[in-house]
C-alpha positions in Angstrom: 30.6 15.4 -20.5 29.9 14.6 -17.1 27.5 12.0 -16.0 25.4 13.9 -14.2 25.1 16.5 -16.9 24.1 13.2 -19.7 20.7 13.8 -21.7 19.1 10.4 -22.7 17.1 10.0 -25.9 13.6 9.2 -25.4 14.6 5.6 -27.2 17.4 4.9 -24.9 15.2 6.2 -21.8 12.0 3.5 -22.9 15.0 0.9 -23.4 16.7 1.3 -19.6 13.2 1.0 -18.4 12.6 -2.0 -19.5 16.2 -3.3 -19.1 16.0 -4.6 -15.7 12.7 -6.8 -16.0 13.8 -7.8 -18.9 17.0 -9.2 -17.4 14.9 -10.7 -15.0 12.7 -12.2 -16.9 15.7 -13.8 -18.7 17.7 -15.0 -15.5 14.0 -16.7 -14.6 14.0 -18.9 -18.1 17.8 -19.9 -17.9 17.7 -20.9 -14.3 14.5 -22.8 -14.7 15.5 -24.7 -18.0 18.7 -25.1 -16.1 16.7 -27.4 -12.9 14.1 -28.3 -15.3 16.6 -30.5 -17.5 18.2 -31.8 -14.5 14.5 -32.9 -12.8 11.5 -32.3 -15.0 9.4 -32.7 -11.9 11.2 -29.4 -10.2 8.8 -27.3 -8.0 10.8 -24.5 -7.5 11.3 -22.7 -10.7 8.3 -23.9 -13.1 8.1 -23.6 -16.4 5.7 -20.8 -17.8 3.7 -23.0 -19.5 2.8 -24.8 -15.8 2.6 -21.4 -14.7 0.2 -20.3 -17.4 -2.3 -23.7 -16.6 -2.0 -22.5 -13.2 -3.6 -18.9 -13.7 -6.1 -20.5 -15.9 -7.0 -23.3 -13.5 -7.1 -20.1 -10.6 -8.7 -17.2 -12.8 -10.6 -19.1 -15.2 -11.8 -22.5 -13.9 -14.3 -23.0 -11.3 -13.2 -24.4 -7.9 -15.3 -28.0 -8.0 -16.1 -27.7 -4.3 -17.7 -24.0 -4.6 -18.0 -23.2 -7.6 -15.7 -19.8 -7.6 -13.7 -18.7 -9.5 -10.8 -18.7 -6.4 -8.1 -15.4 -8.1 -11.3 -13.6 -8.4 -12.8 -14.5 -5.1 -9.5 -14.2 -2.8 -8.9 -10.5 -4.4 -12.0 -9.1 -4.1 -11.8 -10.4 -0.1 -8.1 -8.9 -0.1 -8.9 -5.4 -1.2 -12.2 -4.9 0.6 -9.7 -5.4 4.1 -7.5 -3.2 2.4 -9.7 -0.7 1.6 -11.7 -0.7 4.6 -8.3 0.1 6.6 -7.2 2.9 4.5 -9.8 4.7 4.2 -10.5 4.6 8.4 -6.9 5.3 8.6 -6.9 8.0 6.2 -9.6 9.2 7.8 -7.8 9.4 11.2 -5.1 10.9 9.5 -7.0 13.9 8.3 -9.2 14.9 11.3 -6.1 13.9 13.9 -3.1 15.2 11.8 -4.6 18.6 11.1 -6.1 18.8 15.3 -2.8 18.7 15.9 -1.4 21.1 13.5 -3.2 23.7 14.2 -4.8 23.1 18.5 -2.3 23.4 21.1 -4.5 21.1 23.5 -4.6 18.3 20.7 -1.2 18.6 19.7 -0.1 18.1 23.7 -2.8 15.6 24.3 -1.9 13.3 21.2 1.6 13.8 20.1 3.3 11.8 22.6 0.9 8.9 22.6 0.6 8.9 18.7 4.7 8.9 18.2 4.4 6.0 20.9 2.4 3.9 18.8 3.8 4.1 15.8 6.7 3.4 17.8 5.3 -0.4 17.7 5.6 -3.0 15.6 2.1 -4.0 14.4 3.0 -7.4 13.5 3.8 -7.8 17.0 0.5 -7.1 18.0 -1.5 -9.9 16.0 -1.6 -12.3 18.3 -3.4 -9.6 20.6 -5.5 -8.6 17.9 -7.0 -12.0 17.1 -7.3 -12.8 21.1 -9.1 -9.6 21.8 -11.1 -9.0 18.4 -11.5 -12.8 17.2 -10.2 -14.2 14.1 -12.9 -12.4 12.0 -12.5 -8.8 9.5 -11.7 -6.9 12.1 -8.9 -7.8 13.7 -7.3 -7.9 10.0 -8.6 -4.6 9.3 -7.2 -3.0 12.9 -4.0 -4.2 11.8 -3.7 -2.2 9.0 -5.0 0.9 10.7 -2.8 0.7 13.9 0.1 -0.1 11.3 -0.6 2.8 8.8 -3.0 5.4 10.7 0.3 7.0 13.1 2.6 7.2 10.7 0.2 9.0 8.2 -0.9 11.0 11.1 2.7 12.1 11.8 3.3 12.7 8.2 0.7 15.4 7.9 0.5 16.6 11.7 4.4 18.1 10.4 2.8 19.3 7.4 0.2 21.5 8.7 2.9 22.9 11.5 5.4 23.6 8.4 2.6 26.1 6.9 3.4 29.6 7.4 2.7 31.2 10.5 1.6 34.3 8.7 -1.3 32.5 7.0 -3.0 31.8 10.3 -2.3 35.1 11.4 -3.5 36.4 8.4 -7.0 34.8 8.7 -7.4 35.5 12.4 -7.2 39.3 11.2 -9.8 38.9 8.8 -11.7 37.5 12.3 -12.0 33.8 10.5 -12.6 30.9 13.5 -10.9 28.1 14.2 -12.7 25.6 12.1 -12.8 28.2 9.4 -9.0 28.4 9.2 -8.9 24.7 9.4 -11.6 24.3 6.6 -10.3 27.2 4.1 -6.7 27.4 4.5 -4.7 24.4 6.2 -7.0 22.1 4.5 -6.3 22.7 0.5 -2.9 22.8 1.8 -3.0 19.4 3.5 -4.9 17.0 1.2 -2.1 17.1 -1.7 0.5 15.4 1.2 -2.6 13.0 2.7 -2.5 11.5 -0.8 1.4 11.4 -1.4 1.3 9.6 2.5 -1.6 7.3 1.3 0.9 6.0 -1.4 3.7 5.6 0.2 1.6 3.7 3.0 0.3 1.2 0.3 3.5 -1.7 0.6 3.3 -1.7 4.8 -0.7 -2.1 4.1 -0.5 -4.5 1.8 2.5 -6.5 3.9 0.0 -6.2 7.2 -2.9 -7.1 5.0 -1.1 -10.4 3.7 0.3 -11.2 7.7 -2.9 -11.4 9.0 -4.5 -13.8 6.3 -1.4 -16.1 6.5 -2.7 -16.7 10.3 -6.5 -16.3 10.1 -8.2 -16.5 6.5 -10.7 -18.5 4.3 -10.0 -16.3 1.9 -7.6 -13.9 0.0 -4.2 -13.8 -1.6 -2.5 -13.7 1.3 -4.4 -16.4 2.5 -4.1 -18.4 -0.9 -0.1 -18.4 -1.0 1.0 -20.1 2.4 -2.1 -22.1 1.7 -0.7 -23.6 -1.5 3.4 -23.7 0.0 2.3 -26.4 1.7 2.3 -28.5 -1.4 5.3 -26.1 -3.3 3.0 -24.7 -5.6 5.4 -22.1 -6.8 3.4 -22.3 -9.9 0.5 -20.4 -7.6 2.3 -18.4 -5.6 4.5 -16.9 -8.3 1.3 -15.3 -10.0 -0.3 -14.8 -6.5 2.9 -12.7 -5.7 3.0 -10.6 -9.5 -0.8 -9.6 -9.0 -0.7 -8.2 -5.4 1.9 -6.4 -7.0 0.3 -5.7 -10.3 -2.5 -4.3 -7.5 -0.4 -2.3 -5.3 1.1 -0.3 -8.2 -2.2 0.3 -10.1 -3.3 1.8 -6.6 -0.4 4.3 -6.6 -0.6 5.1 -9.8 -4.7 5.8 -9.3 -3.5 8.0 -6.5 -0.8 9.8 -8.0 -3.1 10.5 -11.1 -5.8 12.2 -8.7 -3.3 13.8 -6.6 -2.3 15.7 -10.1 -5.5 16.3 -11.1 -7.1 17.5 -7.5 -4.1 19.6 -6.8 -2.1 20.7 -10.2 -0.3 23.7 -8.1 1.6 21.3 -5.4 3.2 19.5 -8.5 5.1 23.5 -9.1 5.4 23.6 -5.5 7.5 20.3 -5.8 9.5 21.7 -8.4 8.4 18.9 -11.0 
């Protein structure tokens, strides 16, 4: 039997899964034994017991100075950044990406300058953002946005140009307007890829979102982690690192779940 051709078991499938963080997980505990024996005091590769008394002393104990609980406190600050740049820049996306779908005037008046920004590397920009915006919210949240909002706009600005012509056609027959065509028809038809953009958009978010509170931050996870390297607190960092991702995946998989329960019909359209 050919490879491609091979049927797993559902057993087998689960196993493979969980193979690889498993082996992980594995290669962690042998190499940190390994410098652990050799210097009890290593840093770089702590045990999970230190690691353990490290979440409970971050998620659990209250800071002496403040009084917060600091986990808690630096991911609520994280995510209200993030989610205050996604949703402008989603925002953008929709009302920008479908003008220029469907409006000759917006689709010559924005497509070149759009593709030119997203042409540009936002991390470049944050000096320029702090100068010109201060070191407050919003210069963290217009780095998201000017790092996400193009490319999502491009993303769906090709999706409502890849509708069929005849649709629009169709509708113009029936005498429908402009914003009614854009309301009832390329709409329905764009939301399903606005989420699908949104989650692949998630990772350069979240790596904008921890860039900017590295330089300029009193709080959040980004913010937290080059706070503690300082001191090689890879004891911090390590669970820092596993719940921004923990984070970032329940997001996609929140999105993904409402993409397939808003829009059912793009999931045949996708063949899956």
């Amino acid at each position: 039997m050919r490879l491609i051709n091979q049927h797993l078991s559902p057993p087998a499938a689960t196993a493979l899964k969980f193979a690889p963080f498993a082996l992980l997980i594995l290669a962690y505990l042998l190499g940190s034994a390994s410098r652990l024996a050799e210097n009890p005091n290593d840093k770089l590769l702590p045990a999970f017991s230190s690691i353990a008394a490290a979440v409970d002393l971050m998620a659990f104990t209250p800071d002496r100075r403040t009084g917060d609980y600091l986990l808690w406190t630096d991911t609520w600050s994280s995510l209200k950044r993030l989610g205050a740049g996604l949703g402008i820049s989603t925002a953008l996306a929709l009302v920008i990406g479908i003008g220029i779908g469907i409006l000759p005037f917006f689709r010559a008046l924005l497509v070149p300058f759009v593709s030119f920004v997203s042409m540009v590397p936002p991390l470049a920009l944050l000096p320029i953002l702090f100068i010109s915006l201060g070191l407050g919210e919003t210069s963290k949240i217009a780095l998201i946005v000017i790092g996400v909002a193009p490319i999502m706009i491009r993303d769906l600005a090709q999706t409502v140009l890849a509708l069929p012509r005849e649709q629009i056609v169709k509708a113009e027959t029936l005498s429908a307007s402009s914003w009614l065509i854009a309301i009832r028809i390329v709409l329905p038809q764009a939301m399903p890829r606005l989420l699908s953009s949104l989650r692949l958009q998630l990772g350069p978010a979240f790596l904008f979102l921890i860039a900017a509170e590295a330089i300029s931050a009193d709080s959040g996870l980004g913010y937290r982690i080059f706070l503690v390297r300082r001191y090689l607190s890879m004891d911090v960092i390590f669970p820092y690192v596993a719940w921004i991702t923990f984070l970032a995946a329940s997001a996609d998989f929140a999105i993904d779940r409402l993409h397939r329960k808003l829009f059912p019909w793009s999931e045949l359209e996708g063949g899956r």
